[in-house]
C-alpha positions in Angstrom: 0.0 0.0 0.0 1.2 3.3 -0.7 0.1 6.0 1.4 1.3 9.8 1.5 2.1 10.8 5.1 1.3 14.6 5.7 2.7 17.1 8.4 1.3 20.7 8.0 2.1 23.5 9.6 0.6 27.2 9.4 3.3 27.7 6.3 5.0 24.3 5.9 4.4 21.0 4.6 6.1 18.3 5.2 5.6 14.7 3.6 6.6 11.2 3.0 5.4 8.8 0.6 5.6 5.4 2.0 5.4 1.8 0.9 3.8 -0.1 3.9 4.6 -3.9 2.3 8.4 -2.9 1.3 8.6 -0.6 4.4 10.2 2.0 2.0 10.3 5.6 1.7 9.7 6.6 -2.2 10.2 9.8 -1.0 10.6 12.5 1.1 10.4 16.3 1.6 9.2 19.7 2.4 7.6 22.9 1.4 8.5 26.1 3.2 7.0 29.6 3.2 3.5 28.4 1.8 1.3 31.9 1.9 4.7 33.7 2.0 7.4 35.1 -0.8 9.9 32.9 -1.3 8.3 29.7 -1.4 9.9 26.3 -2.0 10.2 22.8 -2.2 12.6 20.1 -1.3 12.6 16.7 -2.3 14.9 14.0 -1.2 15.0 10.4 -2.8 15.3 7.6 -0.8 19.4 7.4 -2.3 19.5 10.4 0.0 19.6 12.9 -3.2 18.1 16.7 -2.8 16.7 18.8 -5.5 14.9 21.8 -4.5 12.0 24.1 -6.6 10.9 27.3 -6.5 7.5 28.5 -7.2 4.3 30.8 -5.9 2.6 28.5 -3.2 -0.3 30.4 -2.1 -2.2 28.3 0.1 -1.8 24.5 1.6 -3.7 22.8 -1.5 -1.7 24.3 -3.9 1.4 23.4 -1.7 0.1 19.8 -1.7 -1.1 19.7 -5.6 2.8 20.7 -5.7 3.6 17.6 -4.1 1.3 15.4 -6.1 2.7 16.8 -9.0 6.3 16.4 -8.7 6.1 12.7 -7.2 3.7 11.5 -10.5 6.8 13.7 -12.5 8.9 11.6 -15.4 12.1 13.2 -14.0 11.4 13.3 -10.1 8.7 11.2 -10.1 8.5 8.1 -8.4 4.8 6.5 -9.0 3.4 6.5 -12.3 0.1 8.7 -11.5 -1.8 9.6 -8.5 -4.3 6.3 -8.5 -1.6 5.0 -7.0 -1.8 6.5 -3.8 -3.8 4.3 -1.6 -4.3 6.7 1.7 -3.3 9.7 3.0 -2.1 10.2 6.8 -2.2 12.7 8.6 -0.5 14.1 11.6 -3.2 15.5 13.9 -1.2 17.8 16.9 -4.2 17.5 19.3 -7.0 15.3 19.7 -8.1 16.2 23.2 -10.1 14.0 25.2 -12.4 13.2 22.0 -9.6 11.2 20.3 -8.2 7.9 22.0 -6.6 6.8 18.9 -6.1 7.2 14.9 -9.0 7.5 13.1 -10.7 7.3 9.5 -11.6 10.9 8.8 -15.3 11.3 8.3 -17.6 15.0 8.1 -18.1 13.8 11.8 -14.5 13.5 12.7 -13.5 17.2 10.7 -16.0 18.6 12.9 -14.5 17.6 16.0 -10.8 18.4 15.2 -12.3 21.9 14.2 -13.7 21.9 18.1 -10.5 21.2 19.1 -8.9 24.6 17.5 -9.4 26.4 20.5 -6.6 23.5 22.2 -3.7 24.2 19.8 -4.6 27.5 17.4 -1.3 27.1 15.9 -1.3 23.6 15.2 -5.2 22.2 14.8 -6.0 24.5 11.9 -2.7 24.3 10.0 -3.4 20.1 10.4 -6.9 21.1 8.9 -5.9 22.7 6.2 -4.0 19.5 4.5 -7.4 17.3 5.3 -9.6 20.1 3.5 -6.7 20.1 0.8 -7.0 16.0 -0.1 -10.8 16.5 0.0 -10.4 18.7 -2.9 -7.2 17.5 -4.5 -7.9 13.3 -3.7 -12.1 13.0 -3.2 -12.2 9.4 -3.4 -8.7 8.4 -1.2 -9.5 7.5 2.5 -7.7 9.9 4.9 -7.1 9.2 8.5 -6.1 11.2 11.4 -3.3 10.1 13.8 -3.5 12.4 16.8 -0.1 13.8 19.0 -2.0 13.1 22.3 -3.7 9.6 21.6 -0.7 7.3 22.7 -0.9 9.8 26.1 -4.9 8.9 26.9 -4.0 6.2 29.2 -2.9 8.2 31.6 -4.4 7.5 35.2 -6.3 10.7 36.7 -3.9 11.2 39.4 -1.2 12.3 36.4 -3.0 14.0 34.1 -5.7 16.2 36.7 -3.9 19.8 37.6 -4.8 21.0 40.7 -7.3 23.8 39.6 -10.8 24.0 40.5 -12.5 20.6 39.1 -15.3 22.6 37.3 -13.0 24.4 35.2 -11.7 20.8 33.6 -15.1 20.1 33.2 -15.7 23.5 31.2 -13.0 23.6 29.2 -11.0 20.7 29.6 -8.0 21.4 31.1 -5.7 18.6 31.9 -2.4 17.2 31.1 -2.6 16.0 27.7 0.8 15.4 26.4 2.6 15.6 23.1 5.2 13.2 20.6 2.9 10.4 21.6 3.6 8.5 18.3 7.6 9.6 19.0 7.3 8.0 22.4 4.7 4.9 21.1 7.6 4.1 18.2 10.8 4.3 19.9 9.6 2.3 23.2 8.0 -0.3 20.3 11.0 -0.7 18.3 13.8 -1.4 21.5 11.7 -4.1 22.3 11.5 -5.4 19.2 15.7 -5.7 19.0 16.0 -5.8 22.5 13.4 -9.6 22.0 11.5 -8.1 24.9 7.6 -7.9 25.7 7.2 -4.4 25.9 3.5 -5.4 28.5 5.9 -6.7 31.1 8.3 -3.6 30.6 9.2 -0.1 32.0 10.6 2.2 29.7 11.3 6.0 29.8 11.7 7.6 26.5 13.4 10.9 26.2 12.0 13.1 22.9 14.8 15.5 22.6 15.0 18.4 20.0 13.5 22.1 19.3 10.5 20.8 21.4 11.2 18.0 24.3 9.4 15.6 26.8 9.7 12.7 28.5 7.4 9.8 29.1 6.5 6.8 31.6 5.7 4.3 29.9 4.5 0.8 31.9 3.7 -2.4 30.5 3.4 -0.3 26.7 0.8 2.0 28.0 1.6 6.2 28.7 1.7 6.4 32.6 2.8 10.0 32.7 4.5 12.5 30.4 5.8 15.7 30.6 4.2 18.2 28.2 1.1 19.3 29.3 -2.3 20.7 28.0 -0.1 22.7 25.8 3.5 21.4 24.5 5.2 24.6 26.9 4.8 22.5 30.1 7.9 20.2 30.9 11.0 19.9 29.8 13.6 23.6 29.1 13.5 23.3 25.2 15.1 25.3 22.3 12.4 28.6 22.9 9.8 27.6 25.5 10.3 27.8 29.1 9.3 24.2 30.3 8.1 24.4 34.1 7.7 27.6 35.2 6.3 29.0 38.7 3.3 30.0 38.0 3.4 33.1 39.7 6.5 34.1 38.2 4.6 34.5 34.9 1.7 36.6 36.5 4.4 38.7 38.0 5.9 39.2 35.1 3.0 40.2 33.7 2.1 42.7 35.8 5.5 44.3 36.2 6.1 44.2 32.4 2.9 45.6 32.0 2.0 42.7 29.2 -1.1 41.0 28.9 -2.0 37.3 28.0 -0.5 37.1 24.4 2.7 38.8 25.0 3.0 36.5 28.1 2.4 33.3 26.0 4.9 34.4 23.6 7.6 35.2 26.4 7.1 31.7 27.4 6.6 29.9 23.8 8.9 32.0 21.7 11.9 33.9 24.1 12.7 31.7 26.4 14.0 28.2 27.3 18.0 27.7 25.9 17.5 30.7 24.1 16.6 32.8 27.0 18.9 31.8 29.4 22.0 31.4 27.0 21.3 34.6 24.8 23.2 32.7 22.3 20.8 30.1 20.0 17.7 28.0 20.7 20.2 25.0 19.3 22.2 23.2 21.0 25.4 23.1 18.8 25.3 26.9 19.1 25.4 26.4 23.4 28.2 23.5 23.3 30.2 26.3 20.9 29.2 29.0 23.8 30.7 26.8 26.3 34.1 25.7 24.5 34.5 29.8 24.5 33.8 29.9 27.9 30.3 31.5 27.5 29.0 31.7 31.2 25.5 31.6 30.5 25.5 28.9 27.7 26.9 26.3 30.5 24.3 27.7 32.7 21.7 26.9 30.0 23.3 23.9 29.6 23.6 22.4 33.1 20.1 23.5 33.5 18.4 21.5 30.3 20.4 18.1 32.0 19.2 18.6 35.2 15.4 18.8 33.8 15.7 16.0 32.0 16.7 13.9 34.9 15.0 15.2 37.2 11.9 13.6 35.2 13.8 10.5 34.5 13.9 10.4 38.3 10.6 11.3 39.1 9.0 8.8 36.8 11.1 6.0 38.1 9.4 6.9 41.2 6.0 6.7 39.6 6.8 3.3 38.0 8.8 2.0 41.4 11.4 0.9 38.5 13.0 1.4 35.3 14.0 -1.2 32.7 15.3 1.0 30.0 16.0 4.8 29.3 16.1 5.7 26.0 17.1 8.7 24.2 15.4 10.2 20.5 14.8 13.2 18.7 17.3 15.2 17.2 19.6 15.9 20.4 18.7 12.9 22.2 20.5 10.7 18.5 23.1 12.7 18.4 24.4 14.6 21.7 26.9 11.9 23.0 27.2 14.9 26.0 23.9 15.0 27.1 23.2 11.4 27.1 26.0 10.8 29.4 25.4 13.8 31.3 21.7 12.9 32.3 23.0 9.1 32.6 25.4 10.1 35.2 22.6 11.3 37.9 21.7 7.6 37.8 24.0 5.1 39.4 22.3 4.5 42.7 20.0 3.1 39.9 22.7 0.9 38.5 23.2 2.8 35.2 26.3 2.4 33.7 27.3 3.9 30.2 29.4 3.1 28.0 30.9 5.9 27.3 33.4 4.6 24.5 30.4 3.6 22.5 27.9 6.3 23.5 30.7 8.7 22.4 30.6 7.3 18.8 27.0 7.1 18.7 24.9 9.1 15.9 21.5 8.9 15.1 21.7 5.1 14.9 20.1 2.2 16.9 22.3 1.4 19.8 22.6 0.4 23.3 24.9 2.5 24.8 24.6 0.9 28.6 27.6 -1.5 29.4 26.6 -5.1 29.9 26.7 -5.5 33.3 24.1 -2.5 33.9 20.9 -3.0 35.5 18.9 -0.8 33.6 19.6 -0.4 30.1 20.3 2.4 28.1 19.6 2.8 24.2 20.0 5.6 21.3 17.1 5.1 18.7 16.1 7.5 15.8 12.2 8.3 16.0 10.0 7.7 13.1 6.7 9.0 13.4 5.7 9.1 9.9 6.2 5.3 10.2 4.1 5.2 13.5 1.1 7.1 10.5 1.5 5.1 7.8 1.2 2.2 10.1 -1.7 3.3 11.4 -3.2 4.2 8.1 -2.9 0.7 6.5 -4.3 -0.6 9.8 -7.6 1.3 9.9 -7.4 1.1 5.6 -7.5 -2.1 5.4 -10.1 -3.2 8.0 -12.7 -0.3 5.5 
């Protein structure tokens, strides 16, 4: 089956056509600055080639009849016409309570993500705008949705409750929901799968670290707790958000800075986290180049993102009573040797012990960095959620 994974953001689009009996990606890429001058679009083979195109992209179904057309193209092209696409995926940030899994989008189903806008108005109607797109571009292809939060729902009461008036969850819904669930489903799925292990006997904290970060319980294959929150600002420090914050450090800022509610959320969203406190880069190979010059503030920012992360590590060992295996993904998690041996240090009253030869030489592929003799285990792993979709797609496809 070949179905086209999409990822759309308020100006991007990224998306992956992929061949669920082969396991192969046809293709991959991205279109930046939809709506905006300067538009563009990327393609990479799977032999790893890039060619890129510019053109007018106005809006996010001329982005994606873009797409369509250069992946049915003689010279770029790698199906023959669009009939052979047999479903589209698509990455759905939040699902809310609604949503306790992926799901065949119907009229039914578009009306309820739209509800959800309200939950994540910069991801929701960017994620709606590539459904309404393959109504109009693919009528007749079955589309599903495959939610951020879903993998998160099985989350007791006691982790995902805050401790605000109970009437105002009822209202509104506010609650821990979480984010990355299909990063977090995937990587725990696939270390038990070349680890030989049943991942329903298993306790596993998985670390999603890049631009956006969080960390998740995860007992006997089900989401126990996580990080993120009812928005993805709650947690861990990432690249521009704040991560936990004192609640009454925000409303004091507020009222000192004299800024209301939408300058405050973009303090916290936008200005803040490794960015904030290094005044260098929200990247980290920007604040490990601060520090080799010495930069103050960079180690500060530095020492600080560690300390989050196990600090969580920590805590949800607690909330297991045990750890089997910590793992690391995302795009600083795969490749910063430092940080993974870093957090792992905090741990050996837990019995971690690294090897830090191997974790040293250890880039974005799947390894187990822990020595053998450690009695929880320690792994790298490269995240693939557009697998996690596609899988998800065939699944619910194929029982139509």
């Amino acid at each position: 089956m070949n179905i086209l994974v999409l990822n759309c953001g308020s100006s991007s689009i990224k998306f992956q056509l992929f061949n669920t009996e082969t396991r192969e990606v046809k293709i991959t890429g991205l279109v930046e600055k939809v709506g905006l001058a300067g538009a563009f679009l990327t393609i990479k083979d799977n032999n790893g080639k890039k060619v890129v195109f510019d053109g007018e992209i106005n809006d996010h179904t001329q982005g994606i009849e873009y797409v369509l057309g250069i992946i049915t193209s003689k010279k770029h092209g790698v199906i023959a016409d669009m009939n052979e696409i047999d479903a589209v995926g698509h990455r759905v940030t939040h699902g809310g309570e609604h949503f306790k899994k992926s799901t065949l989008i119907t009229d039914s189903v578009r009306e309820d993500i739209k509800k959800l806008f309200d939950l994540a108005p910069l991801h929701n109607p960017a994620n709606m705008m590539g459904i309404s797109a393959i109504d109009t571009l693919l009528p007749e292809v079955p589309q599903v949705a495959v939610f951020d939060t879903a993998f998160h729902q099985t989350m007791p009461a006691k982790a995902y409750m805050y401790a605000i008036p109970y009437q105002l969850y009822k209202k509104y819904g506010i609650r821990r929901y979480g984010f990355h669930g299909t990063s977090h489903q995937y990587v725990a799925e696939r270390a038990c799968e070349v680890l030989g292990w049943d991942i329903t006997t298993k306790k596993i904290i998985t670390c999603h670290l890049g631009g956006g970060a969080s960390v998740t319980a995860i007992e006997n294959g089900k989401s126990v707790d996580t990080s993120m929150g009812m928005t993805p600002t709650e947690g861990m420090i990432m690249g521009t958000r704040a991560g936990d914050v004192d609640l009454g450090v925000l409303t004091y800022i507020m009222i000192q800075e004299g800024i209301d509610a939408n300058a405050a959320n973009s303090l916290i969203n936008k200005r803040s986290g490794m960015l904030g406190v290094s005044g260098i880069s929200s990247d980290m190979r920007d604040i490990l180049e601060g520090m080799k010059n010495g930069n103050e503030r960079a180690q500060l920012a530095y020492d600080m993102y560690c300390q989050r992360i196990a600090k969580y590590v920590g805590s949800y060992t607690a909330v297991m009573k045990g750890v089997d295996l910590i793992l690391f993904t995302g795009g600083i998690g795969e490749n910063a040797f430092y940080v993974r041996k870093d957090v792992s240090d905090h741990f050996p009253y837990l019995g971690v012990e690294l090897n830090d030869e191997l974790n040293a030489t250890t880039f974005g592929t799947e390894t187990e960095i822990s020595t053998p003799d450690s009695k929880v285990k320690v792994m790298v792993l490269p995240t693939n959620e557009e697998f996690m979709i596609a899988r998800d797609t065939e699944e619910i496809v194929n029982a139509l």
